[in-house]
C-alpha positions as CSV (number, residue, x, y, z in Angstrom):
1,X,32.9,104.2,135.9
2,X,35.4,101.7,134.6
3,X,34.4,101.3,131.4
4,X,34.1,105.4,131.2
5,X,38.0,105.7,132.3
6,X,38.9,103.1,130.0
7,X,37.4,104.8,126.9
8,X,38.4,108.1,128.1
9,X,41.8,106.6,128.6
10,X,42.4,104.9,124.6
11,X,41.6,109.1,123.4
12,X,44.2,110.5,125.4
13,X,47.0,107.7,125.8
14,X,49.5,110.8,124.5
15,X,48.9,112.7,127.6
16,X,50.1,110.3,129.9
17,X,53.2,108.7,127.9
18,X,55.6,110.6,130.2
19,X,53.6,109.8,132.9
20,X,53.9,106.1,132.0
21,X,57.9,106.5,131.6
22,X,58.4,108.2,134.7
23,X,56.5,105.7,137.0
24,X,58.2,102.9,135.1
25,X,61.5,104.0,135.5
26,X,60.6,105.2,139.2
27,X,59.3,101.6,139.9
28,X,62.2,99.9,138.5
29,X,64.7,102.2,140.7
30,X,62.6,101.5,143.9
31,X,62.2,97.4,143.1
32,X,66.3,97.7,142.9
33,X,67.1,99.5,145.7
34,X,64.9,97.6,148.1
35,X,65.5,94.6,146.4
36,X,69.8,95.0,147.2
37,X,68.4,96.2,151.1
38,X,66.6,92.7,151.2
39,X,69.7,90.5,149.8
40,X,72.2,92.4,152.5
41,X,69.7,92.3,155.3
42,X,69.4,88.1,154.7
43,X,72.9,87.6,153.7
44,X,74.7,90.0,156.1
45,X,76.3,88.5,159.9
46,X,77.2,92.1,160.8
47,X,75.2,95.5,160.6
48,X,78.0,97.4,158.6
49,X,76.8,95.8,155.2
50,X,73.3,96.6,156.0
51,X,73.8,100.1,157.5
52,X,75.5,101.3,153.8
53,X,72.3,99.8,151.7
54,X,70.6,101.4,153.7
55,X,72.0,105.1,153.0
56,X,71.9,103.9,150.1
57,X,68.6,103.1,149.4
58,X,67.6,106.5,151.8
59,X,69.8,108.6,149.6
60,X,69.1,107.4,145.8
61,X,65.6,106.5,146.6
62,X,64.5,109.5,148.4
63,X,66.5,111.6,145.7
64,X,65.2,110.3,142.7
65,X,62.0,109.3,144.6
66,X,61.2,113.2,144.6
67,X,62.4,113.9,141.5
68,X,60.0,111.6,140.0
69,X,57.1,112.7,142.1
70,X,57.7,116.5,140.9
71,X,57.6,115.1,137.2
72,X,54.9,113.5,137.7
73,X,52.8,116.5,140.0
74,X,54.0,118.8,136.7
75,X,52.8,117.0,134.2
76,X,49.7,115.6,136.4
77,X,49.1,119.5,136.4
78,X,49.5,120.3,133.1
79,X,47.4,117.4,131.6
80,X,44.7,118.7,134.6
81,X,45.2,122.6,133.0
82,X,44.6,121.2,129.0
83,X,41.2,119.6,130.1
84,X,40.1,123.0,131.8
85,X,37.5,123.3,128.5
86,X,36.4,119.3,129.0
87,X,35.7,120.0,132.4
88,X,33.7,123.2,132.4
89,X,31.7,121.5,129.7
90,X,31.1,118.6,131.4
91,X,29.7,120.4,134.9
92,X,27.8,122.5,132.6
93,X,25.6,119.2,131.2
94,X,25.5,117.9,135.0
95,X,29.0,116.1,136.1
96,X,29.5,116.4,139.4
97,X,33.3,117.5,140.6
98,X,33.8,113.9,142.6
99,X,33.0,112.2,138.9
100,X,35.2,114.0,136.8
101,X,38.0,114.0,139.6
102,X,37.3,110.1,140.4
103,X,37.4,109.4,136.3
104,X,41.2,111.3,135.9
105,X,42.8,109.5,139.6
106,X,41.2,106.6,137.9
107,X,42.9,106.5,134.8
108,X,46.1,107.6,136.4
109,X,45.4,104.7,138.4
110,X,45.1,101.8,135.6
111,X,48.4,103.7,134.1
112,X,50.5,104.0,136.9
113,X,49.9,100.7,138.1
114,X,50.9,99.0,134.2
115,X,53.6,101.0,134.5
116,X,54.5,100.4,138.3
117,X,54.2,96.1,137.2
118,X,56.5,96.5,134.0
119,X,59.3,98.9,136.0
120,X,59.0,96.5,139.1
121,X,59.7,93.3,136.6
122,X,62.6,95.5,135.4
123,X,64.1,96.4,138.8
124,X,64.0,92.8,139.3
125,X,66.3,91.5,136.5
126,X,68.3,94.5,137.0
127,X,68.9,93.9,140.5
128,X,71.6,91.5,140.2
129,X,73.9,93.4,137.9
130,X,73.4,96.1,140.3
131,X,74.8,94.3,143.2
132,X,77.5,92.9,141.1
133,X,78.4,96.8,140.7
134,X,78.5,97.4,143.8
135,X,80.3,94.9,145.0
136,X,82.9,95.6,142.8
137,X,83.4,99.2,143.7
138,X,83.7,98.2,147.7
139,X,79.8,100.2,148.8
140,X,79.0,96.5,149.6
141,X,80.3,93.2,151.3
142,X,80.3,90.2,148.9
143,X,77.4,88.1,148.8
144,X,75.1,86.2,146.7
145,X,73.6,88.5,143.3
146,X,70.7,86.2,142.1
147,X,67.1,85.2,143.0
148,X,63.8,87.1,143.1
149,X,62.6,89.9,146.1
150,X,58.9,89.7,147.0
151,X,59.4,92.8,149.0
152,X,61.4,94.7,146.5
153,X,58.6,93.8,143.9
154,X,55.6,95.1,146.2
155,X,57.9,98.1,147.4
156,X,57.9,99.2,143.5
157,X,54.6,98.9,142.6
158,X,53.0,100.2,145.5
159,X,55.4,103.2,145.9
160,X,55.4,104.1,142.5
161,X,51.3,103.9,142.2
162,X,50.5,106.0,145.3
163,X,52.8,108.6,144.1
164,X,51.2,108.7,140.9
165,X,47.4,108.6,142.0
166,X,48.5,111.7,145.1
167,X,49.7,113.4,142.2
168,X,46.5,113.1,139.8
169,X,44.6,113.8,143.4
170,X,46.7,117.1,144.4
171,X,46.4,118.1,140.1
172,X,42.4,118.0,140.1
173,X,42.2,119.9,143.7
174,X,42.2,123.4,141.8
175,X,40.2,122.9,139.0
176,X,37.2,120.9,140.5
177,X,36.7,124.0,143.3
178,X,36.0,127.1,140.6
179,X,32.4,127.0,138.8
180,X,31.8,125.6,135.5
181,X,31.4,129.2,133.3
182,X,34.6,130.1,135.2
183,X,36.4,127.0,134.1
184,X,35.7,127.6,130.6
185,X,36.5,131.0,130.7
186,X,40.0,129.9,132.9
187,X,40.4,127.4,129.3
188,X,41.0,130.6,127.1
189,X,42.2,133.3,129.7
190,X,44.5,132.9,132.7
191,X,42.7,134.8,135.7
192,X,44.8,133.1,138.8
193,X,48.6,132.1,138.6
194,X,49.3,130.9,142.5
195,X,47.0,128.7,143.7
196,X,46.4,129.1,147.7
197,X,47.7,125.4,148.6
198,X,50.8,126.0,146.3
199,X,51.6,129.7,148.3
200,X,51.1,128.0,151.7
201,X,53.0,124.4,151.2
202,X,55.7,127.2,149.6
203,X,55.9,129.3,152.9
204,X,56.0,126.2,155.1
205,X,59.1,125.0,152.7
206,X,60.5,127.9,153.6
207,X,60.2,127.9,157.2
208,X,61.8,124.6,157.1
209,X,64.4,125.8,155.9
210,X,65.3,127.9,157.9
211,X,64.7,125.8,160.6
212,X,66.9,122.9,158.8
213,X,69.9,125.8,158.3
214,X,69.4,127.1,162.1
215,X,69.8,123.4,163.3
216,X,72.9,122.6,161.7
217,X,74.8,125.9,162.4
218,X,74.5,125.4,166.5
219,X,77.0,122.5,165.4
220,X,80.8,122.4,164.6
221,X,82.7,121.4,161.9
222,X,83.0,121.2,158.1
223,X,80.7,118.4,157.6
224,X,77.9,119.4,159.3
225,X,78.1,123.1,157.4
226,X,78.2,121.1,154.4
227,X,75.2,118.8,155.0
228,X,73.4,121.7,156.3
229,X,73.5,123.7,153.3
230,X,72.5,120.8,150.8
231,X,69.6,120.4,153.0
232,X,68.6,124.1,152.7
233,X,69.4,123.9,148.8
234,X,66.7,120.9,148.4
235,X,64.4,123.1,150.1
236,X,64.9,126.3,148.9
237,X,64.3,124.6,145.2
238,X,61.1,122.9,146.5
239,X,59.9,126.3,147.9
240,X,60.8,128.2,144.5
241,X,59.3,125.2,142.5
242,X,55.9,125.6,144.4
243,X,56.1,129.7,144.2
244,X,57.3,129.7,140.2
245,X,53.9,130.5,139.1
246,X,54.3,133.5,141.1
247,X,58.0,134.6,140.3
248,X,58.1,133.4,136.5
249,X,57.1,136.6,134.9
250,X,59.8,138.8,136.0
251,X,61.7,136.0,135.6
252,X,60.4,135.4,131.7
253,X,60.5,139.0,131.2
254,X,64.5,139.3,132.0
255,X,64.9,135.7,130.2
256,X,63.0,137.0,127.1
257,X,65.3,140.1,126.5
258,X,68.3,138.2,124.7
259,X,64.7,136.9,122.4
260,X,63.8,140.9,121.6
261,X,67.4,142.0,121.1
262,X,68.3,139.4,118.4
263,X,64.9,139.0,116.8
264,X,62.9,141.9,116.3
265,X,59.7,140.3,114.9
266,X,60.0,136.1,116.6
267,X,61.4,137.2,119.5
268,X,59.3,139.9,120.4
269,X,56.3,137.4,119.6
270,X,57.6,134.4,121.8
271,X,58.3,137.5,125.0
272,X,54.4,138.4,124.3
273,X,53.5,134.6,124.1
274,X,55.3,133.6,127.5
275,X,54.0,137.0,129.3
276,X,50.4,135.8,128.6
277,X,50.7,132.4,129.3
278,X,52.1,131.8,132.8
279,X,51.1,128.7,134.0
280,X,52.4,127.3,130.6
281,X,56.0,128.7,130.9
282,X,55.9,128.1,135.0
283,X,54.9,124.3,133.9
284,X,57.8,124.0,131.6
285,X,60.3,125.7,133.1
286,X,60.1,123.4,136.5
287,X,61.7,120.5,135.1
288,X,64.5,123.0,134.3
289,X,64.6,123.9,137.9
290,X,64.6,120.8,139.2
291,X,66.9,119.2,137.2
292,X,69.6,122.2,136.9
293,X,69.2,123.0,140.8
294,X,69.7,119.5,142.5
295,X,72.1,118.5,139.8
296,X,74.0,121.9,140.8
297,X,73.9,121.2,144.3
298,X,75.0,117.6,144.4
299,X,78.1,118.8,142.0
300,X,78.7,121.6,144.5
301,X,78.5,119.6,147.5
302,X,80.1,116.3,146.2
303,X,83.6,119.0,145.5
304,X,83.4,121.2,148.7
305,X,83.5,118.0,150.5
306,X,86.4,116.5,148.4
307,X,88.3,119.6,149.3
308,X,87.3,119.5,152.9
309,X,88.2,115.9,153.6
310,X,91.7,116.5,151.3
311,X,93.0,119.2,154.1
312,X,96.6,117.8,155.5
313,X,96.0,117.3,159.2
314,X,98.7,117.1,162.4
315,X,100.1,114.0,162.9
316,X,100.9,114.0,166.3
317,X,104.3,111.6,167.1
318,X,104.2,109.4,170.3
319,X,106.7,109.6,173.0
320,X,107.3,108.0,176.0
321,X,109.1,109.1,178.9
322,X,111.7,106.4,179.3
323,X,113.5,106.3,175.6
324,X,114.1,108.9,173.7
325,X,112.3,108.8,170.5
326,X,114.8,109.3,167.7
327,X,114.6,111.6,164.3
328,X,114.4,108.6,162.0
329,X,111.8,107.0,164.1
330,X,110.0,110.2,164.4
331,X,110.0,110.2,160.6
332,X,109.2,107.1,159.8
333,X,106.6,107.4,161.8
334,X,105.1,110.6,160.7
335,X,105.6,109.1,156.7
336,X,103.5,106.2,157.8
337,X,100.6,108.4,158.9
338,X,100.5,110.5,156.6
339,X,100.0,107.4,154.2
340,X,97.6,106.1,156.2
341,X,95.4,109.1,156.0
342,X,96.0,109.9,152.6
343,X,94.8,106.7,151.8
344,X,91.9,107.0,153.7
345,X,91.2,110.1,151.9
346,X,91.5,108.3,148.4
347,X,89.1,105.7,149.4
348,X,86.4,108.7,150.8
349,X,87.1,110.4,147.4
350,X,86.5,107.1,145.3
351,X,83.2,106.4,147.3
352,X,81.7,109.9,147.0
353,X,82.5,109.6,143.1
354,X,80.7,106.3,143.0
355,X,77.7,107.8,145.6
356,X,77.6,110.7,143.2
357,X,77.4,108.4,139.7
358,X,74.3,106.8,141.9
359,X,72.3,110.0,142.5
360,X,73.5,111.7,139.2
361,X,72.0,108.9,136.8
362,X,68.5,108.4,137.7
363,X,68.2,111.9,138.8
364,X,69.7,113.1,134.8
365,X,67.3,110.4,133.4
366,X,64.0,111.6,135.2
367,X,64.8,115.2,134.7
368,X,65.4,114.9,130.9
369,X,62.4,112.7,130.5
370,X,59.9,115.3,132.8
371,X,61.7,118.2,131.1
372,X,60.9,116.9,127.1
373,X,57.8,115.4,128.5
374,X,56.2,118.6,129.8
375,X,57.4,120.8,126.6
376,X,55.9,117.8,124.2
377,X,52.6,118.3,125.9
378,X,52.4,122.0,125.2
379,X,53.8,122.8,122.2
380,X,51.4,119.5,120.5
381,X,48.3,121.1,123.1
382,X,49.0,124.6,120.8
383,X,47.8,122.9,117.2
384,X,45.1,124.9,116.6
385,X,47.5,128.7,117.9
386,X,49.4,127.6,114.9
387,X,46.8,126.5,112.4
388,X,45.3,130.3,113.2
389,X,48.8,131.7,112.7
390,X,50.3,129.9,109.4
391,X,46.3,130.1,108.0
392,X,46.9,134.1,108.9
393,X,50.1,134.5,106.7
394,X,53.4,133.0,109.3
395,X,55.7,130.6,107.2
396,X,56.9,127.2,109.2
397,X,60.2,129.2,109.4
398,X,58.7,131.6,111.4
399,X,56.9,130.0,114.3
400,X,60.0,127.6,114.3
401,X,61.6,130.8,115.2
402,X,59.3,131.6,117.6
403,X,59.2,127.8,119.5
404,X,63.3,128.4,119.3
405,X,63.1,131.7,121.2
406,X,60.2,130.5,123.6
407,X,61.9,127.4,124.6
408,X,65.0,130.0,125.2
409,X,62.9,132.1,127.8
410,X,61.8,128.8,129.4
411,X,65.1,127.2,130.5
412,X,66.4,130.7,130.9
413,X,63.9,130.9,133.6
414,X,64.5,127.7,134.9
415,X,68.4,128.2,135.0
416,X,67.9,131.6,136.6
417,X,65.9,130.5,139.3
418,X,68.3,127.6,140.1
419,X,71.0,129.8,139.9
420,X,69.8,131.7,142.6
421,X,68.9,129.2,144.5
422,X,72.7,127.8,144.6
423,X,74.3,131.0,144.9
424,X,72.1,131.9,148.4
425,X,72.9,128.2,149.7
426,X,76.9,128.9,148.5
427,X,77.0,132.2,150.5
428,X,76.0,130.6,153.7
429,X,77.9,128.2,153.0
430,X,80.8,130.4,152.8
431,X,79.9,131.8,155.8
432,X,79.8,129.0,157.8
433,X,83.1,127.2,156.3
434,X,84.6,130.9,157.0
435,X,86.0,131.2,153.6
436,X,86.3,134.1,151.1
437,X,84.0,134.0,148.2
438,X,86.8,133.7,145.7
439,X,88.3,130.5,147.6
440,X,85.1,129.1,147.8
441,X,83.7,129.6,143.9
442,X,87.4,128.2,143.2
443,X,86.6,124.8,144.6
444,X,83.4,124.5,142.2
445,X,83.3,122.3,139.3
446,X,82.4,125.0,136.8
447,X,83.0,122.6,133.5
448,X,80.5,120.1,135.0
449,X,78.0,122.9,136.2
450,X,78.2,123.6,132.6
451,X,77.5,120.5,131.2
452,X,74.1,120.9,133.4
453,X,73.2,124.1,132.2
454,X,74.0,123.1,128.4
455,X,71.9,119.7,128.4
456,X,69.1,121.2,129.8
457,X,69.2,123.9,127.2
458,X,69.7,121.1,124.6
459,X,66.4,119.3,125.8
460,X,64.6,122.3,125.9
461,X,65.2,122.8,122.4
462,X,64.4,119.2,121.4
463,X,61.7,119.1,123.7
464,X,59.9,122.4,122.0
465,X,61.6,122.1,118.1
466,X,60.8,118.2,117.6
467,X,57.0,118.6,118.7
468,X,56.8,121.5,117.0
469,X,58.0,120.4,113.5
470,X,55.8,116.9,113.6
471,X,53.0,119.4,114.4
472,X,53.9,122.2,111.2
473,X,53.7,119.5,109.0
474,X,49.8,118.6,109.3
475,X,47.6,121.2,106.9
476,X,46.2,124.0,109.2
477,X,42.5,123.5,107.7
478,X,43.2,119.8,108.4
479,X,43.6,120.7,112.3
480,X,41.0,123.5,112.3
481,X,38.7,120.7,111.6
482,X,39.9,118.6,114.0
483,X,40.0,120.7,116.8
């Protein structure tokens, strides 16, 4: 069985490239952040130190942590969906599902854990200019930056590789239970878009939720509002992640109309193409989702609590009964206090902006690498669509075109589903913080919302275009043959 994974493994190294960047990367941010909880936890007398690295490491890690393990569940389950033909073939002549299921976890396996050893060596080095950063922006005490972590090195690697090989397991559930004519039939013609385990971890997401809302509304105060509506947000986009197989064509079919309006002939071809392939356009548009929807509600949350903690508050002025306190003392005294707490304020403000640079950068980087990831494995997995197409009579202008307005209906459809996934969280929000609507959507920060909502277009495009062009150029007889 080795030797089988390793041979199958050299033919399809292509499939698992983003794969391999994603667990590196994810290895390299876990070795880091457990590595900087190991040097406080030796070097710190108190527990204040200690007690910050380790939000720290809760919040970044468990952030990115599921970021990454979304990338890698898509793109485990697209890989899984492009071998539906190898598979049926392969039962058909006598596999057994346990074979074929063992041979994929194992070459996730051998991949994730090269990748898990080269991002946990990375983590590593990085680790001391990490602290250094830190340091310097007051998250940490000062302390010694250098030497190596055993723990943080293990942490990564082992992390990283379960992840991966839970992700290959959960992919190869589906496709190992249907029958082998039905899996080659499922390779040309999509029969069932919501798998059963999907709907069901979907409805228990939801009824978290719920619960997670209900729980933080029996308790007062701005902060707790706040905190309880990111945690709905993260689960609301987990639920509509796992039910966007169900929900993306209504969703494609209201994305694709700017497509049919603009371009009579490529448009109307890439609405038909994304209305017949669901579980394509669901794969590609989750990145989208994930990476528009948390970015959106970390954005959200990081200003509505800015604006919260800037409120002026009373400052009440001390008197005692047996002197009179004077109106230049009172002054004073109120002048000083309101220093004080402005200050205060400032230094909250200039920790959530560093907090926020900490969850926005791995999570940006993992998202754009799943989101041109998954698009490069479709759009190279539809060689031989093309070769039919250009062989057939369309120019490389043309099915450009059409890539251009498919990738348009895919991160439409991701946006749109993120969209309303922030705007239900903001409206209870809005109810709980007892604002108006207007004050509320005042407080966002609309430019950098937009920034979100343009980069993913932009790597949607590149994600779709660059593939696409590296694959036009090859003779369509030459990939007839080869397919």
């Amino acid at each position: 069985m080795f030797f089988l994974v390793l041979g199958s493994l050299r033919t399809r190294l292509w499939q698992y490239a983003g794969v391999l960047v994603v667990v590196v990367m994810s290895s390299a941010l876990v070795t880091t952040l457990t590595t900087v909880l190991d040097r406080v936890h030796h070097t710190s007398a108190g527990g204040g130190a200690e007690k910050a690295a380790g939000s720290l490491l809760g919040l970044v890690g468990g952030t990115s942590g599921l970021t990454a393990w979304l990338l890698v569940v898509n793109t485990m389950s697209l890989v899984v969906q492009q071998r539906r033909r190898e598979i049926g073939a392969l039962r058909t002549i006598g596999a057994t599902s346990r074979q074929l299921r063992l041979e994929i976890v194992g070459e996730t396996l051998v991949i994730s854990l090269l990748g898990a050893a080269a991002g946990a060596g990375t983590g590593l080095a990085a680790a001391g200019p990490a602290l250094s950063w830190l340091i310097r922006n007051d998250i940490l005490e000062p302390g010694p930056t250098g030497g190596l972590s055993l723990p943080g090195f293990t942490a990564g690697v082992l992390c990283t590789t379960g992840i991966a090989v839970l992700a290959a397991w959960a992919a190869t559930n589906g496709p190992m239970r249907i029958s082998p004519i039905a899996a080659l039939r499922e390779a040309e013609v999509e029969r069932r878009a919501m798998p059963t385990g999907r709907a069901i971890g979907a409805l228990v997401l939801l009824g978290l939720a719920w619960a997670s809302w209900d729980r933080y509304g029996r308790r007062n105060g701005p902060h707790e509002a706040i905190n309880g509506a990111m945690a709905l947000c993260l689960l609301l986009i987990l639920s509509v992640w796992l039910l966007i197989p169900l929900l993306v064509r209504p969703i494609a079919a209201l994305s694709s109309g700017p497509g049919r309006l603009l371009s009579r002939h490529s448009g109307t071809l890439a609405a038909a193409n994304s209305a017949a392939a669901t579980r394509r356009v669901a794969a590609m548009a989750g990145p989208v989702l994930i990476a528009a929807g948390l970015g959106a509600m970390l954005l959200c949350h990081n200003s509505v609590s800015q604006a919260t903690n800037s409120r002026p508050s009373v400052v009440s002025v001390p008197s005692r009964s047996t002197e009179p306190v004077s109106l230049e003392t009172a002054k004073e005294h109120t002048l000083k206090e309101t220093r004080l707490q402005q200050a205060r304020a400032d230094q909250r403000q200039q920790r959530n902006a560093v907090g926020l640079r900490l969850l926005m950068v791995p999570l940006i980087t993992f998202s754009g690498i799943g989101i041109l990831n998954t698009l490069l494995l479709a759009t190279r997995r539809r060689r031989q669509e093309f070769a039919v197409l250009r062989l057939t009579g369309s120019t490389r202008g043309q099915l450009l075109r059409m890539l251009g307005w498919e990738s348009t209906v895919v991160v439409l459809s991701g946006l749109l589903a993120a969209a309303a996934v922030v705007a239900v969280t903001l409206a209870g929000l809005a109810t709980r913080l007892a604002l108006p609507t207007a004050d509320l959507l005042a407080l966002l920060p609309w430019g950098a919302l937009a920034q979100v909502a343009l980069g993913c277009a932009g790597l949607g495009l590149l994600g779709v275009l660059v593939p696409g062009l590296l694959v036009l150029r090859v003779h369509p007889s030459q990939v007839a043959r080869t397919e």
